[in-house]
N, C-alpha and C positions, 0 to 999 in steps of 0.2 A: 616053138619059137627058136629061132637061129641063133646061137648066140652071138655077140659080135664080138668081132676082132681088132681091136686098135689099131688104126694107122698113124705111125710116126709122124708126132708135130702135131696134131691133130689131138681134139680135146671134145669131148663126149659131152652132148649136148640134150640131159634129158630130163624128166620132171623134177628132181633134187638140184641139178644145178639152174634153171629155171628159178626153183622157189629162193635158191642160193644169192641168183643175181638179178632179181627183180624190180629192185629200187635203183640199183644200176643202169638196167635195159633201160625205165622208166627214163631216168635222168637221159641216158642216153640218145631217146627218141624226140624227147624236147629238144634237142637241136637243129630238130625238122625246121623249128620257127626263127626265123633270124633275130626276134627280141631276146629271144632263149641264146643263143649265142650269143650274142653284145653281154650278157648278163653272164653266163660263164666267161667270158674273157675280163671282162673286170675283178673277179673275183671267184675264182677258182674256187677252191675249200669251200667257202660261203655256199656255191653254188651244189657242193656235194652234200654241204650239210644239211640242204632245203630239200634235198631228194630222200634223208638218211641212209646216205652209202655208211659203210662198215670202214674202218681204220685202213684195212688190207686194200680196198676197193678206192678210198679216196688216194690212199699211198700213190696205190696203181696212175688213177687218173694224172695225179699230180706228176708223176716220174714218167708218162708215156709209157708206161709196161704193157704193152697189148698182149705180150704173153700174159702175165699176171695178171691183167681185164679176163681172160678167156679161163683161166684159172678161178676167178672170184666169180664165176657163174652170168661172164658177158657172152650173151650170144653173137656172133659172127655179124648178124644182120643189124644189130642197135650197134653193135662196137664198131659198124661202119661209117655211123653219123659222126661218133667222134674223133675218129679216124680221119675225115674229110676236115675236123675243124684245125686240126693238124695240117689239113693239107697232105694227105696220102690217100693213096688211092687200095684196090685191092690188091693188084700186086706187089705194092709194099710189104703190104702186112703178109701175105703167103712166103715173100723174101726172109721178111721177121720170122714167122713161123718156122722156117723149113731153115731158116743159120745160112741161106744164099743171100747173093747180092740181089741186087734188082734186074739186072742184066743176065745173073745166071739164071732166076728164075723162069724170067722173059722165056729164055732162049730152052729150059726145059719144056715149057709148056707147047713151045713152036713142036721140039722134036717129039713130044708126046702125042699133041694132034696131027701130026705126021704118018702117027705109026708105029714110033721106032720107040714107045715105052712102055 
């Protein structure tokens, strides 16, 4: 097996951080349903309590930390539902990730699928 190599910004998504963010992913995914959303925006916390997120994980929720979501064991793919209930999209969040703006990010990925990275 290959070991891996960390990529800068980027956050290692494997069966301990799974079992780590699981009630989070959970919580997460129920946003799929728009009653499930009407019901986290009334009542945030309430709503993290009913999933039993952890302190660090409601903190998270509660403060928009997507880094700290991805930290507290939120996969990339559930922390997008909540992501959208924000109102962002994925290049947001890669802008978050990576400490660029929106537009620098943009304009990396243009010259990356280009070629030139």
């Amino acid at each position: 097996m290959c070991p891996l190599t960390p990529v800068e910004g980027t956050y290692h998504f494997d069966g301990k951080m799974s079992n780590k963010g699981y009630a989070l992913n959970k919580m997460c995914y129920s946003l799929n349903a728009a009653e499930c959303r009407e019901e986290f925006s009334k009542d945030e916390k309430a709503y993290c309590e009913k999933f039993g997120l952890n302190e660090a994980q409601t903190a998270a929720i509660l403060n928009r930390d997507i880094i700290g979501l991805l930290e507290a064991g939120g996969s990339i793919y559930y922390l997008a539902k909540f992501a959208g209930q924000l109102k962002l999209n994925m290049q947001d969040i890669g802008a978050i990730q990576t400490g660029m703006t929106v537009e620098e990010f943009k304009a990396m990925l243009v010259q990356r699928g280009q070629g030139n990275g």
